[in-house]
DRENSEGU-751059 format. One record per residue (C-alpha): residue number from 0; x, y, z. Coordinates in steps of 0.1 Angstrom, whole numbers, padded with zeros to 4 digits. Layout:
BEGIN
ATOM  pos     px     py     pz
ATOM  NUM      X      Y      Z
...
// end
This chain:
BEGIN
ATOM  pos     px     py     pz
ATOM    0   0815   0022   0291
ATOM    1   0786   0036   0309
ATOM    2   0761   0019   0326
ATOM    3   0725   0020   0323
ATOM    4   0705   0010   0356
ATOM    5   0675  -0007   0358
ATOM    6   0665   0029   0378
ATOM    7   0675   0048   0345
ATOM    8   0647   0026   0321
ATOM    9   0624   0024   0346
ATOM   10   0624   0070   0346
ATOM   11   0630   0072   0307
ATOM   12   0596   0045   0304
ATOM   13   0580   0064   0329
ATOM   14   0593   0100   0308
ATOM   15   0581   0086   0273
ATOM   16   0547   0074   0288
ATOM   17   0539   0106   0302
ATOM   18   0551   0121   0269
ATOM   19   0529   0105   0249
ATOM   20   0496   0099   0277
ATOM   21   0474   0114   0257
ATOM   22   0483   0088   0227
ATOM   23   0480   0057   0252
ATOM   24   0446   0069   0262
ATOM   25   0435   0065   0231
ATOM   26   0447   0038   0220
ATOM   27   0429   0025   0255
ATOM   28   0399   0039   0244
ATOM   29   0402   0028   0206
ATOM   30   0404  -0009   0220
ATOM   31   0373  -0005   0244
ATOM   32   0354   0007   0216
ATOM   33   0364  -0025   0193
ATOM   34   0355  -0043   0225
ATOM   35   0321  -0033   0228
ATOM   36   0310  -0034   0194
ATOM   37   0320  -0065   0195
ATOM   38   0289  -0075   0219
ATOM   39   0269  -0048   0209
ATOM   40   0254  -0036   0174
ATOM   41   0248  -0001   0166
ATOM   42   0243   0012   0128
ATOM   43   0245   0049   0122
ATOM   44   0214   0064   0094
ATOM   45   0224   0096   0087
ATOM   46   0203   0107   0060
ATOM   47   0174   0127   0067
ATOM   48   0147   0102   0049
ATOM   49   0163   0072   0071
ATOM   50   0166   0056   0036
ATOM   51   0188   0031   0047
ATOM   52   0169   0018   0084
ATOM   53   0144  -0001   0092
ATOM   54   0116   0001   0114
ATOM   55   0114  -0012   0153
ATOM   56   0086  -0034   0146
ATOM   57   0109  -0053   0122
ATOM   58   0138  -0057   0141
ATOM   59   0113  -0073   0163
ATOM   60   0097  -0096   0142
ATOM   61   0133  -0105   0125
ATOM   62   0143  -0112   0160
ATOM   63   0117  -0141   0168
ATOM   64   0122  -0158   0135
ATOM   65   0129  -0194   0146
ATOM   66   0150  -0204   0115
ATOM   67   0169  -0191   0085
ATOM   68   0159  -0176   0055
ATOM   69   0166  -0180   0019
ATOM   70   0160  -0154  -0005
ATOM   71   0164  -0150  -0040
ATOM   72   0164  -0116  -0056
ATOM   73   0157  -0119  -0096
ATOM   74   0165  -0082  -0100
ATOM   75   0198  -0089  -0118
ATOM   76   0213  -0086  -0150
ATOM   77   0217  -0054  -0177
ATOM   78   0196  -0028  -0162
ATOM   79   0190   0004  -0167
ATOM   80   0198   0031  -0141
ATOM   81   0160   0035  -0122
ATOM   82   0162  -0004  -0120
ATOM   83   0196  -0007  -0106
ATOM   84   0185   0015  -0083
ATOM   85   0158  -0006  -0073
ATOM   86   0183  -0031  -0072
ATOM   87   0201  -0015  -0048
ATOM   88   0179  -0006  -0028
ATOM   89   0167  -0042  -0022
ATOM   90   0203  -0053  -0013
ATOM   91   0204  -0026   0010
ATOM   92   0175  -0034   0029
ATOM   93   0181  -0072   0028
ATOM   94   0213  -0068   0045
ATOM   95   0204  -0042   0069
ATOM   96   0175  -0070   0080
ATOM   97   0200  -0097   0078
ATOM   98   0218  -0076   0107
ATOM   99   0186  -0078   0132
ATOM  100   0181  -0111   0122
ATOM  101   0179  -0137   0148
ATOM  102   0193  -0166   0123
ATOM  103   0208  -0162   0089
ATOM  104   0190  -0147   0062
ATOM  105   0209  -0162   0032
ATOM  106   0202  -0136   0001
ATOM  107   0213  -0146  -0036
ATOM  108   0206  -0130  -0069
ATOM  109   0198  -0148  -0097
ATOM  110   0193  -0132  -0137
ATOM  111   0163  -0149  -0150
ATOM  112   0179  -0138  -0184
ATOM  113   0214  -0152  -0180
ATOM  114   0215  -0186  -0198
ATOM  115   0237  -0207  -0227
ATOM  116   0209  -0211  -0253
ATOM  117   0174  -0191  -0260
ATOM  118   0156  -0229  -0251
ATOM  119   0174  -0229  -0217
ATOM  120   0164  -0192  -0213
ATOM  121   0128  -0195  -0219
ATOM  122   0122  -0224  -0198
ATOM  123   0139  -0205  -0176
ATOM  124   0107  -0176  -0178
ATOM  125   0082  -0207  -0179
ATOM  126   0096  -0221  -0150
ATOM  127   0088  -0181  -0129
ATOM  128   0057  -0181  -0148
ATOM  129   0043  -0210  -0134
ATOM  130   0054  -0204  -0100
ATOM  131   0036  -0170  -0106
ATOM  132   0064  -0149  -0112
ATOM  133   0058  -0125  -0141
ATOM  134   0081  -0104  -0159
ATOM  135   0075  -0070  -0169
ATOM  136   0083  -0057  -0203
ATOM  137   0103  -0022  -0201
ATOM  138   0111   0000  -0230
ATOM  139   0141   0015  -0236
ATOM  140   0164   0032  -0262
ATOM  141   0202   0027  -0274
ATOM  142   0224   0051  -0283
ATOM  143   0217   0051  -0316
ATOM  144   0182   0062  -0307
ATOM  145   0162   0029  -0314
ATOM  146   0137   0009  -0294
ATOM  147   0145  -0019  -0279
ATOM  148   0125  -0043  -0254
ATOM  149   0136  -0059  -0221
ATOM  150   0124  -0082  -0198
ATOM  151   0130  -0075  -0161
ATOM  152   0119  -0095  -0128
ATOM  153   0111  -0072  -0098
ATOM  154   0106  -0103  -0078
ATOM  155   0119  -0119  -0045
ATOM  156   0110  -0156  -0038
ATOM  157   0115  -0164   0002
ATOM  158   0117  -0194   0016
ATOM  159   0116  -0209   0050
ATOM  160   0109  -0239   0065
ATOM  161   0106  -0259   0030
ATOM  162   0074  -0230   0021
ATOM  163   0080  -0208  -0001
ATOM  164   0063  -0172  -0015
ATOM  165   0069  -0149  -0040
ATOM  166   0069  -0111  -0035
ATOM  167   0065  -0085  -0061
ATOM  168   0085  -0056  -0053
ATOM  169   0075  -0028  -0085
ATOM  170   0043  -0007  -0082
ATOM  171   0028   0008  -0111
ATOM  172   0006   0034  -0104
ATOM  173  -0018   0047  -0133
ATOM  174  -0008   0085  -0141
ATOM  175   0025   0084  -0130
ATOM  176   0058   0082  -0145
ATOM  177   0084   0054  -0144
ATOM  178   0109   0072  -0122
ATOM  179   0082   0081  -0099
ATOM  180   0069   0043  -0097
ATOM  181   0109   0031  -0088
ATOM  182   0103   0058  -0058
ATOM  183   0072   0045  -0047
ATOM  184   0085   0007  -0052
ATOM  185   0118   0013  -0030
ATOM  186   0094   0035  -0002
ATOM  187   0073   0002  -0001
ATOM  188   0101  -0020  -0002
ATOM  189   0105  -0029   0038
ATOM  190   0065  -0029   0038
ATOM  191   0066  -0056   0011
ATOM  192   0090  -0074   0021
ATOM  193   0080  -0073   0054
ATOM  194   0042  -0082   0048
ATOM  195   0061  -0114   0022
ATOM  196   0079  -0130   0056
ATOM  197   0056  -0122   0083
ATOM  198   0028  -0147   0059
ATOM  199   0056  -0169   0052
ATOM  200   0067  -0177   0090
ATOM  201   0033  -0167   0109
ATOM  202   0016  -0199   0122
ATOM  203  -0015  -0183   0137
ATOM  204  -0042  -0170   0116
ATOM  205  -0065  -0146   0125
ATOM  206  -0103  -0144   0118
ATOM  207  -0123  -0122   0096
ATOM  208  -0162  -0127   0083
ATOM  209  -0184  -0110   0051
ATOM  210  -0220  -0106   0073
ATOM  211  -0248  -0119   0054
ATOM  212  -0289  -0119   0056
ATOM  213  -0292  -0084   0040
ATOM  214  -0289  -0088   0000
ATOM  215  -0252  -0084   0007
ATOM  216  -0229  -0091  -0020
ATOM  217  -0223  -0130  -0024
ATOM  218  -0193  -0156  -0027
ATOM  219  -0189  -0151  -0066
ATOM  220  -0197  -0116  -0064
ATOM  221  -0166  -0109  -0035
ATOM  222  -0143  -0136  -0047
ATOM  223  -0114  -0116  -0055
ATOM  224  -0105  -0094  -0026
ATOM  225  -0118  -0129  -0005
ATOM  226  -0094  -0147  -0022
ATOM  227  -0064  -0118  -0017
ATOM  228  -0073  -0119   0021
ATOM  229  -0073  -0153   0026
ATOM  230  -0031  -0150   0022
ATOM  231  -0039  -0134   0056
ATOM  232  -0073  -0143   0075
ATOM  233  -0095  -0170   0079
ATOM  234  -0126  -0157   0058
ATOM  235  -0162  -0169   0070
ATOM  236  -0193  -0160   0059
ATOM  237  -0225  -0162   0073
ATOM  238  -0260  -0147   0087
ATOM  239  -0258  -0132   0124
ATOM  240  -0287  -0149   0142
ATOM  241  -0298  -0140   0176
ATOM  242  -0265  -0149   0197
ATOM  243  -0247  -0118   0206
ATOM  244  -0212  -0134   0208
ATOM  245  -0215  -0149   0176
ATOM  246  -0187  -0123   0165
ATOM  247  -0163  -0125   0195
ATOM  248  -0137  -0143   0175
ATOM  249  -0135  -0120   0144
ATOM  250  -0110  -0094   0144
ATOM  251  -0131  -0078   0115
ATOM  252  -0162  -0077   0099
ATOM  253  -0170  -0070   0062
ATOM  254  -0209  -0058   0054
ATOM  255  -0208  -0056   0019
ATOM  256  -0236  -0037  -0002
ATOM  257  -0267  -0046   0017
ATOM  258  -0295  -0042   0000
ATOM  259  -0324  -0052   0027
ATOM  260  -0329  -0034   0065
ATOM  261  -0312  -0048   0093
ATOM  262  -0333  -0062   0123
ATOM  263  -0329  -0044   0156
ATOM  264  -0316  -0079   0170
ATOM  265  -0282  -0074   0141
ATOM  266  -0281  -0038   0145
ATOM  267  -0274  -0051   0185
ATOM  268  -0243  -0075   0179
ATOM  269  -0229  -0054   0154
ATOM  270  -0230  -0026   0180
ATOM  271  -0218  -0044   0214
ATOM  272  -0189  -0061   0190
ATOM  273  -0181  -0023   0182
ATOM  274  -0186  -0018   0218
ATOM  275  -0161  -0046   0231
ATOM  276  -0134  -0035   0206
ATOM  277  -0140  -0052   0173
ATOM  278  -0140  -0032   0139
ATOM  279  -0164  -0028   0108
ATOM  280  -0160  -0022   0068
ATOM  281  -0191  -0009   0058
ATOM  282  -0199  -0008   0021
ATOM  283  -0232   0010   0018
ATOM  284  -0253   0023  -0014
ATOM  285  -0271   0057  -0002
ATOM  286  -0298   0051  -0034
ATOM  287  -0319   0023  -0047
ATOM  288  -0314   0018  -0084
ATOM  289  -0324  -0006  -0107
ATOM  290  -0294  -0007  -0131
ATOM  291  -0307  -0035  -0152
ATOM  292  -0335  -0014  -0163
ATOM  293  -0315   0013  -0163
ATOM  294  -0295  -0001  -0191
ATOM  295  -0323  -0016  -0212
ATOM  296  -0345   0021  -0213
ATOM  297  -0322   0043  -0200
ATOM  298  -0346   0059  -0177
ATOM  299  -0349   0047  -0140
ATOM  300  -0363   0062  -0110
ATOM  301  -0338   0067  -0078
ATOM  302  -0345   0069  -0043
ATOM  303  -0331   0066  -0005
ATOM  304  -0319   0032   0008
ATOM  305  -0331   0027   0040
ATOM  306  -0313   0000   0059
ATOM  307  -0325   0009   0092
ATOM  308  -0289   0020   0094
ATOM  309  -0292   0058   0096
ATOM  310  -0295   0062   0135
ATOM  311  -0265   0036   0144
ATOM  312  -0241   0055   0116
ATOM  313  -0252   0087   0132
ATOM  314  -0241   0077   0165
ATOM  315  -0208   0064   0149
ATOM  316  -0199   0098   0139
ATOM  317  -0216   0093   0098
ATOM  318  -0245   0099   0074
ATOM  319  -0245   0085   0043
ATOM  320  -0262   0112   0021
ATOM  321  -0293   0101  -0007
ATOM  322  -0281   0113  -0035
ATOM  323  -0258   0103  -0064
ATOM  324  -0220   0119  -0074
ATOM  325  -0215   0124  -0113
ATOM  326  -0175   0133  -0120
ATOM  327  -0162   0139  -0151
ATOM  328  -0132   0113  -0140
ATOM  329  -0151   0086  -0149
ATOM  330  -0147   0055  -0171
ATOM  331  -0159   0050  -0200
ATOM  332  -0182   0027  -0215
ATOM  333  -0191   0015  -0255
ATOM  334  -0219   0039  -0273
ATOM  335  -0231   0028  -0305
ATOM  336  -0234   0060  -0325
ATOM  337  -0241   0046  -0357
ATOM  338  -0274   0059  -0373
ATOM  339  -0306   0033  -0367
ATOM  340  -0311   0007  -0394
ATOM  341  -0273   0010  -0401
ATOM  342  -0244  -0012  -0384
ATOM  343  -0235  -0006  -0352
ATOM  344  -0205   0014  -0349
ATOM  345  -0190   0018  -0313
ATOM  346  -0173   0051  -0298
ATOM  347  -0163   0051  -0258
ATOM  348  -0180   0074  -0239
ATOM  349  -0175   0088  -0206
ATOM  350  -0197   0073  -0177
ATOM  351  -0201   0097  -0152
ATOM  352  -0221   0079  -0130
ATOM  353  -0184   0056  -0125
ATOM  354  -0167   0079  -0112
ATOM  355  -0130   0076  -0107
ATOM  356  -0122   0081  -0069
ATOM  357  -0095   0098  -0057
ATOM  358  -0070   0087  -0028
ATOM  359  -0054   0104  -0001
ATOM  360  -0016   0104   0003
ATOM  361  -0020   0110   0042
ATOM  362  -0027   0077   0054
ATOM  363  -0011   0047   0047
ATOM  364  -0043   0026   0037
ATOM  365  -0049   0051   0002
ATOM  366  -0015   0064   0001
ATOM  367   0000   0051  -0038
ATOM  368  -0031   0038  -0048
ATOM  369  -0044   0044  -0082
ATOM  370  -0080   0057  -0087
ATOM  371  -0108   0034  -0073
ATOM  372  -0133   0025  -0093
ATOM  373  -0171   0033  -0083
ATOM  374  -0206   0031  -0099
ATOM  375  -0232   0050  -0086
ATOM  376  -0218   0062  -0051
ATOM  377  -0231   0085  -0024
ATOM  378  -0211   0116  -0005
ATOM  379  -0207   0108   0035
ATOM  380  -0204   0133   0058
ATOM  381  -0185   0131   0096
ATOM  382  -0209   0146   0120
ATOM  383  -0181   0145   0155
ATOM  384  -0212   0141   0179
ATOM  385  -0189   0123   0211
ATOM  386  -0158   0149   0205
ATOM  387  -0133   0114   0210
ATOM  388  -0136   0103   0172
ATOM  389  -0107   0114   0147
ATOM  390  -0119   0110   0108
ATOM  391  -0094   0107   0081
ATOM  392  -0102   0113   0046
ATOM  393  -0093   0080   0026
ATOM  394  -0116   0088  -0010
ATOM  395  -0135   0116  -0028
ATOM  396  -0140   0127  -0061
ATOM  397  -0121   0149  -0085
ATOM  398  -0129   0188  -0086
ATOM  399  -0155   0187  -0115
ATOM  400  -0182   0168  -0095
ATOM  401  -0219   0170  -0096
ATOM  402  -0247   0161  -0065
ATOM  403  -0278   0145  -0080
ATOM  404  -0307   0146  -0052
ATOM  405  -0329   0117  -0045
ATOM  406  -0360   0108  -0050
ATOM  407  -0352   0118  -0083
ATOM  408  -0353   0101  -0125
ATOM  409  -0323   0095  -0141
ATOM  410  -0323   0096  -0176
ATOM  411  -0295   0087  -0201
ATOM  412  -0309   0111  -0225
ATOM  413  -0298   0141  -0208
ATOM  414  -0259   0134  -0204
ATOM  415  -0244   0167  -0195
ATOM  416  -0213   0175  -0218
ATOM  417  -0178   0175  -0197
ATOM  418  -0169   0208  -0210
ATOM  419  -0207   0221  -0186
ATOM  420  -0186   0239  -0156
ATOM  421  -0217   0251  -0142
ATOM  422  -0231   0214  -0141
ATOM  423  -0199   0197  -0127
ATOM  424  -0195   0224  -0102
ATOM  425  -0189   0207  -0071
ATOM  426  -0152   0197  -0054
ATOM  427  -0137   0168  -0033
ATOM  428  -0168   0155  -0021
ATOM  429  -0160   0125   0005
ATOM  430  -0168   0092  -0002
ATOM  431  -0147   0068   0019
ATOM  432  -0135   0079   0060
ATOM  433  -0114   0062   0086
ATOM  434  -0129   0068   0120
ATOM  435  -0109   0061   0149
ATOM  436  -0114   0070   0186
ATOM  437  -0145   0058   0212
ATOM  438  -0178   0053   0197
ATOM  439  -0209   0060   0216
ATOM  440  -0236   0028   0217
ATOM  441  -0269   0031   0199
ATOM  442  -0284   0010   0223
ATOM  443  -0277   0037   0250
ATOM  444  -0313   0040   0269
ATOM  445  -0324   0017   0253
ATOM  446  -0343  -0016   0260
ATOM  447  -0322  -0046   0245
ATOM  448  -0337  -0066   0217
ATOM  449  -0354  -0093   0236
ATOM  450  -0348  -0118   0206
ATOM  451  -0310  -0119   0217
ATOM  452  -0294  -0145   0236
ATOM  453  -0257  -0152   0250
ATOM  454  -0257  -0114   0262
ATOM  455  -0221  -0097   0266
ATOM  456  -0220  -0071   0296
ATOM  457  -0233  -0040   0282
ATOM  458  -0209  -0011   0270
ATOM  459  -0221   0021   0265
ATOM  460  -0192   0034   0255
ATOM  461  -0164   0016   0233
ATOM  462  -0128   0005   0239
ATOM  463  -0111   0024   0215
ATOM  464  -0113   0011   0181
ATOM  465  -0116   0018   0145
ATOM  466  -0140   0016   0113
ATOM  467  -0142   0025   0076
ATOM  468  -0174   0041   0060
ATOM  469  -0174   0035   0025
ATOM  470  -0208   0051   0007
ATOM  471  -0206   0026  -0024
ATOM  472  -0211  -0015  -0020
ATOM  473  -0198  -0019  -0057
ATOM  474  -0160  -0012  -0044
ATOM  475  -0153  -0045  -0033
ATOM  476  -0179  -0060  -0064
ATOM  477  -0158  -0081  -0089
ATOM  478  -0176  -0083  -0124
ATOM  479  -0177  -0119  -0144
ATOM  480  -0175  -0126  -0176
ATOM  481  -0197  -0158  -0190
ATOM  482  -0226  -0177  -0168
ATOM  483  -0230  -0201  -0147
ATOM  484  -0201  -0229  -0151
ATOM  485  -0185  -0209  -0182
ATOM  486  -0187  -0178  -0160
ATOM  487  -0151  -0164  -0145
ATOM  488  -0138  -0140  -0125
ATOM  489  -0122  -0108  -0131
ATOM  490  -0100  -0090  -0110
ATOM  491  -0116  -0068  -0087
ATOM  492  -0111  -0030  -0101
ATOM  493  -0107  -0039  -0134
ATOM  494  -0124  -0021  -0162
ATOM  495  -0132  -0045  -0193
ATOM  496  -0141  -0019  -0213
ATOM  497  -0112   0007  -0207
ATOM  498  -0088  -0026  -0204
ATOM  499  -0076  -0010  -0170
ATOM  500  -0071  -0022  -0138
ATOM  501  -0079   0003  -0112
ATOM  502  -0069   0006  -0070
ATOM  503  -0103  -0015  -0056
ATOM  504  -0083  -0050  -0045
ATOM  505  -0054  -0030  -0026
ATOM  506  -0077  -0003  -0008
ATOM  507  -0099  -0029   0002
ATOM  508  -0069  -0050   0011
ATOM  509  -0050  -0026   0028
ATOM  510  -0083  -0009   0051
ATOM  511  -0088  -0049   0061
ATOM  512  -0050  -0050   0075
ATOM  513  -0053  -0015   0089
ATOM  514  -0083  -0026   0113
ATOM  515  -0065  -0057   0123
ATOM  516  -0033  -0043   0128
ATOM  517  -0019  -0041   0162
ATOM  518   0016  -0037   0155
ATOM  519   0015  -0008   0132
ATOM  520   0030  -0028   0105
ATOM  521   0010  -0007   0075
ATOM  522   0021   0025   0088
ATOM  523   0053   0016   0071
ATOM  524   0035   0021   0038
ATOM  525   0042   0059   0049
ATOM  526   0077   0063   0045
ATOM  527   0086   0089   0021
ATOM  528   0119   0091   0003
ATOM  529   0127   0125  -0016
ATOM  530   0131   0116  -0052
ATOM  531   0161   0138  -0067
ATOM  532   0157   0135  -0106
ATOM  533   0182   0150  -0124
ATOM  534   0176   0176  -0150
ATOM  535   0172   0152  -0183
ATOM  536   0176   0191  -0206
ATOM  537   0206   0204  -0188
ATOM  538   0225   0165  -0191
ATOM  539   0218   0167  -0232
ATOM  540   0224   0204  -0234
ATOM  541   0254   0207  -0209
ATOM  542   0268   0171  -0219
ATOM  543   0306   0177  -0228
ATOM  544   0310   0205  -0202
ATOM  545   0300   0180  -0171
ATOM  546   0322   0154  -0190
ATOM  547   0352   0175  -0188
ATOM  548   0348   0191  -0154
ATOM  549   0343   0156  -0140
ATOM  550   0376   0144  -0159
ATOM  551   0400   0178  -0149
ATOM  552   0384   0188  -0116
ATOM  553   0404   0158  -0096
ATOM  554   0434   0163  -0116
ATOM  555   0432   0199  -0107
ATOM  556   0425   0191  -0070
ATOM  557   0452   0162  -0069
ATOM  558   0478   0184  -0080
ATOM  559   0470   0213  -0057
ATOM  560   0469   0194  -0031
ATOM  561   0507   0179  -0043
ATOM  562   0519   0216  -0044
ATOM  563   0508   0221  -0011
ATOM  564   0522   0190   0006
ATOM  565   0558   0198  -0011
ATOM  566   0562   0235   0001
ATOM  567   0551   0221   0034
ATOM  568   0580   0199   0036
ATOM  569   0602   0219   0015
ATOM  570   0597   0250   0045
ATOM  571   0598   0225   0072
ATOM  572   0629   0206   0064
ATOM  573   0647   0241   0054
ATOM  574   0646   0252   0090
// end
């Protein structure tokens, strides 16, 4: 028998590893891979939209939470396809964040619907109800072509730290259709989901204040968006005085519809806060009009505003025009056209002096925002005296507009008709603008108002910072319904008449986080994703045809590809 020597394995080990080197290598190279993802995490996004990532910002945050999370998704049940899409989408997004997270984010999903009896399921719905969860009612028909009604819950409920919050996660934008919504809901999603954890885990809160001493709207007047903000800021309110720090610890200020001039010693804090970084809402009327006697005779006179105002907005880049914008968008208000002496008979009628405002889709603070409502507002124009300020469209009326001079009479009498193209000839004139960049002082040259006290070193010249012009006060107006005691509040931007509620509360809420936000956490209201509907014609028409190509074509393929594969090993098993 022949023996082998430990020479003879050793050359035949060394002969089969030099065969087969390039497989060892990477197998070597297979295992350091599995090694280093092991300690380091890297996800691949490889669709264009970057539909399934999320944002830096928000690793970031998720990385500095101190303790786990608990969500519950009520998205769940028998839904139709836009919905469990939605559905989707949030499970997606969920997970990818429970990646980055720095502890657990434990996500469950619970069917509001799902219960033994109809008593167990409808305190079930009270139960969400109370904790201010509402459903929304979609419509939908079987296959035998009749209407049927569901309930849905596009909610998530977070919890952390024994607090909890509820976050709505379906937009529903007036004018658009329902596919279109469930786009803009799942483009929103990490910005709404985001915005729901960073209020439930922040423990600082930041400082904001409504300026007052100038007619400016009050408490009842601004309690709506107030009360929406105060899920974010600490809200004050009060007169400026004569101390020039006064707003040092405000990281924005509101001036809401003033309606008396501002003292040189105001104009001066307003202007050194500007100056030293700090950023300003202003909601100014460009004409005086008495609306109350407007609506008892129908004729009132209109003139300019002053507010002693015009010279600082100039130097900010502004002017707030004197004149009045008519749009044949417009709500609509109750005329009674029944003949005198008879009863009153109501038909609506458009009020073109309302008109509805227009948002831009380029920046994140009007982008999916339905119209705003106005009454009575004023064009603006961006005059770029200091060449370092940007302006960004955010509102303007519709292309059938009309400029009414001041000083002027407007009388009710002489309603143009909407059909009057000559009248309503005027097109996307600007009513709201972002300005961003380094403002120039108006107190440049100039002697200080000697009434101030508590003096900040003087900037000519601002860091850079940004504010909104807005040339109509009644944006941020909520109406009431009752008086005194009996009075309450209605949403702000919603129409009573036209039983609509319009875009007012989330512009006003999102240009508020916009000037406060360091971080660029709104910019992820931005995100686009391409919405591929399919051809809803072509599916009915061409029905049976897809149905069988789906059902033969793998067959088809499957058994090609078993034809191949057999005269492959048929020719090389022959030789």
């Amino acid at each position: 028998m022949h023996q082998i020597s430990h020479n003879d394995i050793f050359s035949k080990l060394i002969f089969t590893m030099r065969r087969n080197k390039s497989n060892i290598i990477i197998v070597i190279l297979f295992f350091i891979v599995i090694s280093i993802s092991y300690f380091i995490n890297f996800r691949f996004d490889l669709t264009s939209d970057k539909r399934f990532s999320i944002s830096q910002q928000t690793k970031q945050f998720l990385a500095k939470v101190d303790d786990e999370i608990n969500i519950t998704v009520y998205l769940e049940g028998d839904l139709n396809p836009g919905f469990l899409r939605l559905n989707k989408a949030i499970s997606e997004i969920l997970n990818e964040m429970s990646v980055y997270s720095k502890h657990a984010i434990n996500i469950k999903f619970e069917n509001p619907s799902k219960a033994n009896t109809e008593i167990e399921r409808q305190k079930k719905y009270a139960e969400l109800q109370l904790s201010g969860i509402e459903p929304t009612m979609i419509y939908e028909r079987d296959k035998e072509g009749k209407s049927i009604q569901k309930i849905v819950y596009p909610w998530i409920s977070a919890n952390y730290k024994n607090k909890t919050i509820n976050v709505k996660l379906l937009k529903n934008i007036r004018g658009v259709s329902g596919e279109e919504n469930l786009n803009i809901s799942i483009e929103n999603l990490e910005f709404e989901i985001t915005d729901g954890l960073r209020r439930l885990t922040n423990s600082t809160i930041s400082k904001i204040a409504f300026i007052e001493g100038h007619g400016e709207l009050n408490d009842a007047e601004t309690y709506d968006i107030s009360k929406s903000l105060s899920r974010y800021f600490q809200i004050d309110r009060g007169v400026l005085a004569n101390d020039a720090t006064i707003l040092n610890a405000y990281k924005a200020i509101i001036i809401a519809k003033p309606t008396s001039p501002f003292s040189e010693s105001d104009k001066y804090i307003i202007d050194q806060y500007i100056m030293h970084g700090g950023s300003v809402i202003w909601l100014i009327d460009g004409v005086k009009i008495d609306k109350e006697n407007l609506s008892k005779t129908g004729l009132t006179p209109a003139m300019s505003l002053d507010l002693n105002l015009t010279d600082q907005l100039f130097r900010y880049g502004v002017r707030i025009n004197p004149d009045i914008l008519l749009d044949v968008q417009c709500t609509s208000i109750p005329i009674n056209i029944a003949p005198k002496g008879t009863e009153a008979q109501f038909e609506p009628s458009p009020w073109f002096y309302a008109p509805l405002l227009l948002t831009s889709m380029k920046h994140p603070i009007s982008k999916n925002i339905t119209e705003i409502k106005a009454d009575f507002c004023s064009s603006i124009e961006f005059l770029d005296e200091n060449k370092r300020l940007n302006a960004t469209l955010l509102l303007a009326t519709s292309d059938n507009t009309h400029i009414i001079t001041t000083p002027t009479t407007i009388d009710l009498a002489q309603t143009p008709k909407t059909t009057d193209k000559e009248y309503f000839n005027m097109q996307y004139l600007p009513v709201a603008v972002l300005v961003e960049g380094e403002f120039n002082s108006n107190f440049e040259n100039r002697l200080k108002p000697k009434e101030i006290t508590n003096s900040l070193a003087f900037l000519a010249k601002s860091f850079k910072t940004r504010q909104i012009f807005i040339a109509d006060g009644d944006i941020i107006k909520n109406e009431t319904n009752g008086i005194a005691s009996d009075s309450t509040t209605l949403p702000l931007g919603f129409d009573r008449y036209m039983n609509q509620q319009f875009g007012n509360k989330e512009f006003i809420q999102n240009a508020v986080l916009y000037l406060t936000d360091e971080e660029g956490w709104l910019n992820l209201r931005s995100r686009t994703i391409q919405l591929r509907m399919l051809n809803k014609k072509a599916i009915i028409e061409d029905k049976l045809f897809w149905q069988i190509l789906n059902f033969t074509l793998p067959l088809v393929f499957l058994m090609l590809l078993g034809i191949v594969y057999q005269n492959i090993r048929k020719r090389k098993y022959t030789k």
